[in-house]
C-alpha positions in Angstrom: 23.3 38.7 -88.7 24.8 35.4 -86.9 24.9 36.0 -83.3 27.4 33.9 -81.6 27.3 31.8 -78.1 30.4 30.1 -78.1 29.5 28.5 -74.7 32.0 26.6 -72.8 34.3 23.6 -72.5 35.3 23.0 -76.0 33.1 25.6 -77.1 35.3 28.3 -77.7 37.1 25.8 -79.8 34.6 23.9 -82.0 33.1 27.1 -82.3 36.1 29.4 -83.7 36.4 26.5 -86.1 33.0 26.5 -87.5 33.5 30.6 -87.9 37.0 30.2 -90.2 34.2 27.9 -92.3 32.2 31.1 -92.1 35.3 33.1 -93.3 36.1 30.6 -96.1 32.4 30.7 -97.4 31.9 34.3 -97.2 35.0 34.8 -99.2 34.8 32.4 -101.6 31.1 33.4 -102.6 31.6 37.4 -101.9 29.0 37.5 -99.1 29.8 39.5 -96.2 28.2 38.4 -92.5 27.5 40.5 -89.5 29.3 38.1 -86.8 28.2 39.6 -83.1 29.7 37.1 -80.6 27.4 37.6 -77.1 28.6 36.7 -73.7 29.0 33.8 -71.6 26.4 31.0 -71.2 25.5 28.0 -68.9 27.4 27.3 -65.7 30.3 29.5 -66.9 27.6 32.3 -66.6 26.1 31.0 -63.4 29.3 31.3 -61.7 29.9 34.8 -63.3 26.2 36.4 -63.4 24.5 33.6 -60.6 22.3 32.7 -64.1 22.6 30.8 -66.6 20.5 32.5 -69.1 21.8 36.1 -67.9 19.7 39.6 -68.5 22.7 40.7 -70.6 22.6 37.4 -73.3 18.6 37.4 -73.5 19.2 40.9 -74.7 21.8 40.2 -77.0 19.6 37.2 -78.3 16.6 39.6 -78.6 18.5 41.4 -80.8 19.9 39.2 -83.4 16.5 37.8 -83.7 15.0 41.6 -84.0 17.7 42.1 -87.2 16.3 39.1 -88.7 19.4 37.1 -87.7 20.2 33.7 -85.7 21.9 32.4 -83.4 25.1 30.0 -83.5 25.5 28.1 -79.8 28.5 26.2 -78.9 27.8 24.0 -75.4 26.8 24.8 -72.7 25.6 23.0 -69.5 22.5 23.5 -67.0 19.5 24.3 -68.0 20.9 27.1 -70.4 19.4 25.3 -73.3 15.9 25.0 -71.3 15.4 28.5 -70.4 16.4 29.6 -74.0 14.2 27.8 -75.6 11.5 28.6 -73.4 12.4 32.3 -73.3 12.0 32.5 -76.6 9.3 30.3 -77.7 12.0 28.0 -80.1 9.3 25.1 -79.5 10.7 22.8 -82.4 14.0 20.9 -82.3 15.5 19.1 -85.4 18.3 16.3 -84.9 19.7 15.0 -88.3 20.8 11.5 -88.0 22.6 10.8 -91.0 25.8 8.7 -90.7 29.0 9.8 -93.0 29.3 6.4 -95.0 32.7 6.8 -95.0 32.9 6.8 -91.1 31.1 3.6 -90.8 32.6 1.1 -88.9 34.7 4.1 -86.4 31.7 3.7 -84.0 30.9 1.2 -81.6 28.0 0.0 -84.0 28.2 -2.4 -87.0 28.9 -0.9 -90.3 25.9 -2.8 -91.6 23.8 -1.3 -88.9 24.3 2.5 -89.8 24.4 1.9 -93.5 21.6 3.9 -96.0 20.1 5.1 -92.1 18.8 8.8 -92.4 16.2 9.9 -89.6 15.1 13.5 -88.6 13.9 13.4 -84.8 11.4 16.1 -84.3 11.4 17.2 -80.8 8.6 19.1 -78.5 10.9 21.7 -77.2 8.8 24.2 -74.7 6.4 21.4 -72.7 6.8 18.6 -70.2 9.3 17.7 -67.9 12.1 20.1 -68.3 9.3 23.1 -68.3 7.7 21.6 -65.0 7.5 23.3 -61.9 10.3 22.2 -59.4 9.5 21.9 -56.3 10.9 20.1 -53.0 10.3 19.6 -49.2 13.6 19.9 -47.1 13.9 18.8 -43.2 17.0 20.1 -41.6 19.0 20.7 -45.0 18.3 17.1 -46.0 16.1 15.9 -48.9 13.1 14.0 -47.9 10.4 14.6 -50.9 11.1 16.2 -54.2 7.9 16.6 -57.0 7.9 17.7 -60.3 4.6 18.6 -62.2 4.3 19.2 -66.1 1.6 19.3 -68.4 0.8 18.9 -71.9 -2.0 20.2 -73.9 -3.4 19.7 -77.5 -2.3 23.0 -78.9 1.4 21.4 -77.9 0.8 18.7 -79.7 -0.9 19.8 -82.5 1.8 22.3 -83.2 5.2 19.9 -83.1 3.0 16.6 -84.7 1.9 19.1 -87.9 5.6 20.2 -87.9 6.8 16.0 -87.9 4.3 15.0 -90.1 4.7 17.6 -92.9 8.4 16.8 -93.1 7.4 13.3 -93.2 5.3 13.8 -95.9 8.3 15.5 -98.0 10.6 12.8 -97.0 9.8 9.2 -96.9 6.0 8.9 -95.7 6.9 7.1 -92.4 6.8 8.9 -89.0 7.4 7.5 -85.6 5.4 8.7 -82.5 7.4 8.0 -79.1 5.0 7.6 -76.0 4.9 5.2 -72.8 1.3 4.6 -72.1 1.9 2.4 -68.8 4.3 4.9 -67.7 3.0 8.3 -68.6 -0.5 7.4 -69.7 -2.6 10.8 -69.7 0.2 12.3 -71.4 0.7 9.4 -73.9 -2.8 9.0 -74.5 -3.0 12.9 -75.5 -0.2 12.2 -77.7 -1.5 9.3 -79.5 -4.9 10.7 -79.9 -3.5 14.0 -81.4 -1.1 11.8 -83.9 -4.0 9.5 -84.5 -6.4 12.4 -85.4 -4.1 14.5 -87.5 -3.0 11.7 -89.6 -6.6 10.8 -91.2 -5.6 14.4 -93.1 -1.9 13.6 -93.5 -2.5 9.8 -94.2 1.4 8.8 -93.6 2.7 5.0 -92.5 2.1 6.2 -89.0 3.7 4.1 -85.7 3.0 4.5 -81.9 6.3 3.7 -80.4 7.6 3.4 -76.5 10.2 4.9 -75.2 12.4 2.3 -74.5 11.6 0.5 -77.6 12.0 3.1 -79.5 15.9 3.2 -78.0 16.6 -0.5 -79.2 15.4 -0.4 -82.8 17.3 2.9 -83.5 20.6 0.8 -82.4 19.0 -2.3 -83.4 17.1 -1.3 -86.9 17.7 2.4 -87.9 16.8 2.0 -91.6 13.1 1.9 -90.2 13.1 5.1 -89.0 12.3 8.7 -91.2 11.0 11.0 -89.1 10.5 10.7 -85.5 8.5 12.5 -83.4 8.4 12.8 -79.8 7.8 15.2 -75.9 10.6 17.2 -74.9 12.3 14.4 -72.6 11.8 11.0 -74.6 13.2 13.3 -77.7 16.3 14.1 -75.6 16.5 10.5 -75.0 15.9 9.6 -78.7 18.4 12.5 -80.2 21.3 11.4 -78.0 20.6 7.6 -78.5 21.1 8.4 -82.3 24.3 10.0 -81.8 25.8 6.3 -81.6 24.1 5.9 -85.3 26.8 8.7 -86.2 30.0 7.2 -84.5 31.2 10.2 -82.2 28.7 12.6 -80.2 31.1 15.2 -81.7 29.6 15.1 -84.9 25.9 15.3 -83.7 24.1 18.9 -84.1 20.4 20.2 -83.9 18.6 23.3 -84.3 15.5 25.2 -82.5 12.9 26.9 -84.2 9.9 29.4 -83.1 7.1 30.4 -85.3 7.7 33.4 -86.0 11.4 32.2 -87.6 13.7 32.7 -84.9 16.2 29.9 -85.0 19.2 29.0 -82.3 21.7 26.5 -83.9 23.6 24.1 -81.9 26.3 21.1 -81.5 23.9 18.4 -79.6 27.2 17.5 -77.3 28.4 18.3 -74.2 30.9 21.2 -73.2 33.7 17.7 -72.7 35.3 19.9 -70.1 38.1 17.2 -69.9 38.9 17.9 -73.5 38.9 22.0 -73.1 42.4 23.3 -74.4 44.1 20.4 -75.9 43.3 20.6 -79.2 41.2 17.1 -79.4 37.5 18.0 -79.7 36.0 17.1 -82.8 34.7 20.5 -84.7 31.9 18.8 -87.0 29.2 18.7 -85.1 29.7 22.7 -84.8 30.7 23.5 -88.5 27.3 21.1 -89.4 25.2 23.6 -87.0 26.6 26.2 -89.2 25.7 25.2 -92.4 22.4 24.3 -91.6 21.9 27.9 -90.3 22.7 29.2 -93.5 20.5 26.8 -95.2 17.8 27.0 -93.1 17.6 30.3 -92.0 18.9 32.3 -94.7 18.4 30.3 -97.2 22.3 29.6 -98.9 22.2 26.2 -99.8 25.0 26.8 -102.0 27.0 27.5 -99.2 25.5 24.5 -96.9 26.2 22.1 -99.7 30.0 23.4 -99.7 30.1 23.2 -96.2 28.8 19.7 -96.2 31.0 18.7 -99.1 34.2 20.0 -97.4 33.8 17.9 -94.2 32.9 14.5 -96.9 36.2 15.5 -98.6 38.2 15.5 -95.4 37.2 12.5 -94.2 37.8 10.6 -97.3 41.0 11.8 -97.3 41.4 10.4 -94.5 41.7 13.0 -91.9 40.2 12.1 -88.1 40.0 13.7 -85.0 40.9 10.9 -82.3 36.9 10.0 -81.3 36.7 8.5 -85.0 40.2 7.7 -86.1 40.5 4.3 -88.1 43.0 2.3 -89.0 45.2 4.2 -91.9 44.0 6.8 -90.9 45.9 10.8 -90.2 44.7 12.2 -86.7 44.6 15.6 -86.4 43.3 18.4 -84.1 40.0 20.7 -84.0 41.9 23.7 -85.5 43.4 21.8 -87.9 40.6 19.7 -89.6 38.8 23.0 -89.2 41.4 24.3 -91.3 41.0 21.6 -94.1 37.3 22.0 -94.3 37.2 25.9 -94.7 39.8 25.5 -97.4 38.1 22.2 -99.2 34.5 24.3 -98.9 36.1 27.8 -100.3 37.7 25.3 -103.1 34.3 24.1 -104.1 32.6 27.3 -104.1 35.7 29.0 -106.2 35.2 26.1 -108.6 31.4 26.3 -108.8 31.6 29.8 -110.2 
């Protein structure tokens, strides 16, 4: 079962693009998917339901996971995200930064500087900041102190610096811890000592990284990078700095894991409210969330690899939606190059047979 979010802004759009990818798949290798599509999320729900994470989706959610499905989120904004993850324990966050080498140079970075780059950021999902406790001191309706406490512990780390370094270990050997020890030092020195301790089992090319450093070399020197590893908020940070590696936040996606498999699949955008309805928004980011889910979490790499192939084959044909038109280019709209990648990926799985 794929249970569906489509979220808001451009969701509805980028989403009902990635499902005629589903369509064209499941057709073209004779596999049939239960497709439940839940209700609304983020600030759409807040002004609906007064939460953002509503009673109603967290039982929908609790079901797909129950029938051994997973979930399929378009955008959505507040802490909708947050409180999923935390609800339902997804403490592991992939980002896949690897660049289309055909779209280099349709970014604001140097072709030479996204060229060979392929990173995995591995991000603490359930901890720190954005699981702190709120809280705030108000005198006469104004704002006069506002605290925030969070914590991390060594189970935390454990858990998501295993998870880093065994990918690590299948990749390239080289993973990249992201701290700030004159900034965050209690934390950052739990973080390195975990890393530090792990890896005399793991033995990988292992760098302590700050935050901010970290930032410049992924726009400054990319092809260092294999697997990074970081909390919850420098991983934000990290995962939306390496959208620039890609050319287009649009074509950025992630997904969340728990322990006991549960998965939530997702664009790593924003709802782009100011696109919403016109046809612009780039689907690939979505579609890309899709075919990870069926490789990850059900295990069709067939139909990932399709999938995958189908958007490569569009844009060498030179299709673009505007954020990464080039010169000589053919711009296009979401539903459209939707349309060209379902039929490309439903061509290579008719041919493969």
């Amino acid at each position: 079962m794929i249970g569906v979010l489509s979220g808001e802004g451009v969701g509805e759009e980028v989403v009902g693009a990635a499902l005629d990818v589903l369509d064209a798949v499941a057709d073209g290798s004779g596999r049939r998917f239960t497709v439940r599509k839940g209700g609304a999320i983020g600030l759409a729900a807040r002004a609906a339901t007064g939460q953002e994470l509503s009673p109603d989706v967290v039982s929908f959610c609790d079901e797909v996971f129950r029938a051994g499905g997973a979930l399929l989120c378009g955008p959505g904004g507040g802490r909708f995200v947050y409180d999923l993850r935390e609800k339902f324990h997804l403490f592991c966050k992939l980002v896949p930064l690897r660049p289309y080498p055909i779209l280099r140079g349709a970014g604001p970075l140097r072709p030479e500087a996204v060229a060979g780059v392929d990173i995995l950021v591995v991000r603490e999902n359930v901890g720190g900041i954005y699981l702190g406790e709120p809280g705030e001191r108000r005198d006469r309706g104004r704002l006069i102190e506002a605290e925030h406490r969070f914590r991390y512990d060594a189970v935390q780390v454990d858990r998501i610096v295993r998870v880093a370094m065994e990918l690590a270990r299948r990749r390239r050997g080289r993973l990249s811890a992201v701290v700030k020890r004159a900034g965050v030092p209690s934390i950052s020195e739990l973080w390195i000592e975990r890393a530090e301790a792990l890896n005399a089992d793991f033995r990988l090319d292992l760098e302590l990284l700050e935050i901010d450093n970290a930032c410049f070399q992924i726009v400054a020197d990319a092809k260092r990078f294999d697997v990074i590893v970081a909390p919850n908020l420098f991983g934000d940070v990290v995962g939306d700095t390496g959208a620039l590696l890609l050319g287009s936040r649009g074509l950025s996606y992630s997904a969340n894991f728990g322990e006991d498999g549960r998965a939530a699949y997702q664009t790593a955008h924003g709802s782009a409210h100011d696109l919403a309805r016109t046809d612009r928004a780039n689907p690939v980011g979505q579609i890309q969330a899709l075919a990870m889910l069926l490789g990850e979490s059900f295990g069709l790499l067939e139909l990932r690899r399709a999938i995958e192939m189908g958007i490569e084959r569009v844009f060498s044909e030179g299709w673009r939606t505007a954020d990464v038109m080039q010169p000589g280019c053919k711009l296009i709209g979401t539903r459209e190059l939707g349309r060209r990648i379902a039929e490309l990926a439903r061509w290579d799985l008719d041919h493969a047979a």
